[in-house]
N, C-alpha and C positions, 0 to 999 in steps of 0.2 A: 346518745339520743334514745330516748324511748316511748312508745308510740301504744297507744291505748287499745283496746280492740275495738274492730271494726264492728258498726252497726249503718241499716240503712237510713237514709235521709228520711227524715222526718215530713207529715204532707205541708204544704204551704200554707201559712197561716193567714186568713184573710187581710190581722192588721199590717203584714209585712205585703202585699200585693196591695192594699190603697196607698203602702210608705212608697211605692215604685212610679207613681205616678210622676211624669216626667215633669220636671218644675221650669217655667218660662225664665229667658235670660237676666230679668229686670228680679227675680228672685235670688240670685246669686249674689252671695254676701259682700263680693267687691262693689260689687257694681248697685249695688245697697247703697253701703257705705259713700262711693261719688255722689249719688243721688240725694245723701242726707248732707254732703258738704256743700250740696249745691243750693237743696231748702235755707241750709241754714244763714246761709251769705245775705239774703233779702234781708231776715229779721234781724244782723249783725250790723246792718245798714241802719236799722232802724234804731237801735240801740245808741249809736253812735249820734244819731243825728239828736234822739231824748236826751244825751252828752251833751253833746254843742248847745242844744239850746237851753239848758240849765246852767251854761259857763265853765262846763269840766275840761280839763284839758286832755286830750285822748291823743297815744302813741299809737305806733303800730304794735308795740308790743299788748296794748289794753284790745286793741284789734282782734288780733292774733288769741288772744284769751277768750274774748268774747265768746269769738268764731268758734273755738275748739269745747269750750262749754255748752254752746247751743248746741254743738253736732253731737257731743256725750250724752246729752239728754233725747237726742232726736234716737241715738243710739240704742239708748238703753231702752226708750219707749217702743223699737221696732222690738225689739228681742232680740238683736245678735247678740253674740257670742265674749263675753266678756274682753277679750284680745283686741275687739272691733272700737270699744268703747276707747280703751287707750290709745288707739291709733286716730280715732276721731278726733281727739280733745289732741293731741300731739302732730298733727297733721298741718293746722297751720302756725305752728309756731316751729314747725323742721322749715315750713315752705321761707317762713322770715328769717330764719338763720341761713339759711341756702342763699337768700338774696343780698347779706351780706359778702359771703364767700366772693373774690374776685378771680372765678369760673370761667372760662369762655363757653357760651353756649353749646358750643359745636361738643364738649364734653359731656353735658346731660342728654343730649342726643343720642351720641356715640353709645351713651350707659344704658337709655332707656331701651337704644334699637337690641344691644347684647341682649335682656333680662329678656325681649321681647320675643325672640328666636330661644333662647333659652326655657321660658314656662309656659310660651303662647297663652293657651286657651284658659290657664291653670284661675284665674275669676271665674269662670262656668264650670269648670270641673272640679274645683276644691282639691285636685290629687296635685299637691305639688311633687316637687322629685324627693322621693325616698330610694336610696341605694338600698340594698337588701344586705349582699355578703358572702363569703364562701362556703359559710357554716350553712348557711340556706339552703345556698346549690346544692353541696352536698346530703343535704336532707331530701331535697325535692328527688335528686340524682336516684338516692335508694331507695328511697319510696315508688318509682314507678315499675312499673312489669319489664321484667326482663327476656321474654319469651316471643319477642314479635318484636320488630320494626314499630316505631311512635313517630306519631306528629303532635307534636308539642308548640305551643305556644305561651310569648310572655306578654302580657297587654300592660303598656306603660312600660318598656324595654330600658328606657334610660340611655346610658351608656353604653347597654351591649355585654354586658361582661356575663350574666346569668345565663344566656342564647349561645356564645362562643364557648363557653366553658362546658354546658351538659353536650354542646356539636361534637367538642374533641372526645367527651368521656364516650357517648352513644354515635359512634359516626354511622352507624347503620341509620340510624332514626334521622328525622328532619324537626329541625329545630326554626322555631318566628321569632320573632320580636313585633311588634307594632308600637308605634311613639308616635304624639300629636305634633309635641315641639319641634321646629325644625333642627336644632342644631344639636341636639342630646341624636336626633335620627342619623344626620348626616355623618357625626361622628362614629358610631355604630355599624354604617355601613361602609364608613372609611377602611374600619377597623376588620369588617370581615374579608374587605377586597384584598388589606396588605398581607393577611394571616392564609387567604386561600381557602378560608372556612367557606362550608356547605349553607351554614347559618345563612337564612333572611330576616334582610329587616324591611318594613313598612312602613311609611308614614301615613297616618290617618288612624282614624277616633276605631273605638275597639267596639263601638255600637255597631259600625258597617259588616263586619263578621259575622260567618254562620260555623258559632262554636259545636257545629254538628261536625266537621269537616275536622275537629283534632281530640287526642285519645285524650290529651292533659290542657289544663288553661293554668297559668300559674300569674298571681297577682298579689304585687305589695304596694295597693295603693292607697286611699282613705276610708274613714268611716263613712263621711258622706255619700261614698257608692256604691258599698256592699251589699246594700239590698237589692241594688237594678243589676248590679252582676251577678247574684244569687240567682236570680229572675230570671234572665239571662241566659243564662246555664241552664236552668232547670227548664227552661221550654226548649234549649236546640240542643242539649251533650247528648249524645247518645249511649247507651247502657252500656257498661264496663269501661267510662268514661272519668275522671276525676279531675275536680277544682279546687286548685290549691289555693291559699290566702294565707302569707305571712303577715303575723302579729293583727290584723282586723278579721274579727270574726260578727256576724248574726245573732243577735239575742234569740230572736222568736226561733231561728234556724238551727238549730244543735250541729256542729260539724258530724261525720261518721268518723272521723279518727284527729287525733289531736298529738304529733311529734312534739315533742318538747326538748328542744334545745341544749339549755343549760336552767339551772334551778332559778336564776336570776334574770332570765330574758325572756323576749317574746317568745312566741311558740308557732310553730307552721299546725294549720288548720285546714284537712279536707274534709270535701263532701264527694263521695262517692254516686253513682249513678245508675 
């Protein structure tokens, strides 16, 4: 690992304080995306019935096309994300192959209630689960001050394995997690009860936190968020404080030191305080 010298943070850049502005839930690209399947159903209607009454014989498979072509275009006109666009146009023609399937009910239930406890909020928040790794820990691990007792926190903890792993290396220090999802949490806390670890974990959103209260913040979550955790941080960490970010970094925000991995991977990114 080798790690660049250290320089201070850079001042906030205004364009990066109007990018923080908190965006309403109807702005979130899933829920976009429901919203343009839902437009599009009316005019898919209508489509069909200019069909029928010109004598065209119409399947559900021409249905299903219609449907997923209207929503690609409603798509592409909003400006998501190109990913969103294929899942528009592909969305109801999964929905008419699924209704072939002979399913019981009680299985898409079953699968939706899992994914649901599984990514919860992950439509509003854009951070799905990203694992991180050991090579991380271990970088985060040497990176921090060895000279004092830490409280450390991982916001989006996952699993648990980042939180229990730096517990045992620092058992002087106190080590968090925080996780939105219920069942990434639950397991996590399962996990520190069998092990006897010091580690906590949290559930709830990493906004409710006054990152003034820990020496380190360590997060591998998405692009989508770094600016309001940047933000974040820079109005509550307190000086001789650092926030770490694997693999997503701040364009307008320069990090103060940048570990690098391997020549070939991400790289862990702090800002010093």
């Amino acid at each position: 690992m080798r790690a660049t010298p250290r320089r201070p943070p850079t001042r906030i850049a205004p364009e990066l304080a109007r990018a923080s502005n908190p965006a309403g839930i109807l702005r979130a690209p899933a829920v976009q995306a429901l919203l343009i399947q839902a437009a599009a159903f009316p005019l898919t209607l209508g489509v069909v019935y200019l069909c029928a009454r010109a004598g065209l014989a119409v399947s559900y498979l021409h249905v299903a096309l219609v449907q997923g072509a209207i929503a690609l275009g409603l798509t592409w006109w909003r400006r998501l994300a190109i990913w969103w666009r294929a899942i528009g146009f592909g969305f109801p023609l999964a929905l008419l192959a699924a209704s072939t399937l002979a399913i019981p009910p009680a299985v898409f239930l079953a699968l939706f209630l899992f994914l649901l406890l599984l990514y919860w909020s992950t439509y509003r928040t854009q951070v799905p689960y990203y694992p991180s790794g050991r090579r991380v820990w271990e970088a985060v691990a040497a990176s921090l001050p060895r000279n004092r007792p830490l409280r450390v926190i991982d916001v989006g903890s996952g699993l648990g394995g980042f939180v229990l792993e730096l517990q045992r290396k620092r058992p002087e220090s106190r080590f968090e997690g925080i996780e939105l999802a219920p069942l990434p949490w639950l397991y996590s806390y399962l996990r520190a009860k069998a092990a006897g670890s010091r580690a906590r974990f949290i559930r709830g959103d990493y906004d409710h936190l006054d990152f003034g209260d820990y020496d380190a913040v360590f997060a591998y979550l998405s692009p989508a968020v770094m600016t309001g955790l940047y933000l974040k941080a820079a109005r509550e960490m307190k000086p001789g404080s650092t926030l770490f970010s694997y693999e997503f970094v701040i364009a307008s925000q320069p990090p103060s030191r940048i570990v690098t991995l391997n020549m070939d991977g991400p790289s862990l990114y702090l800002w010093d305080f």
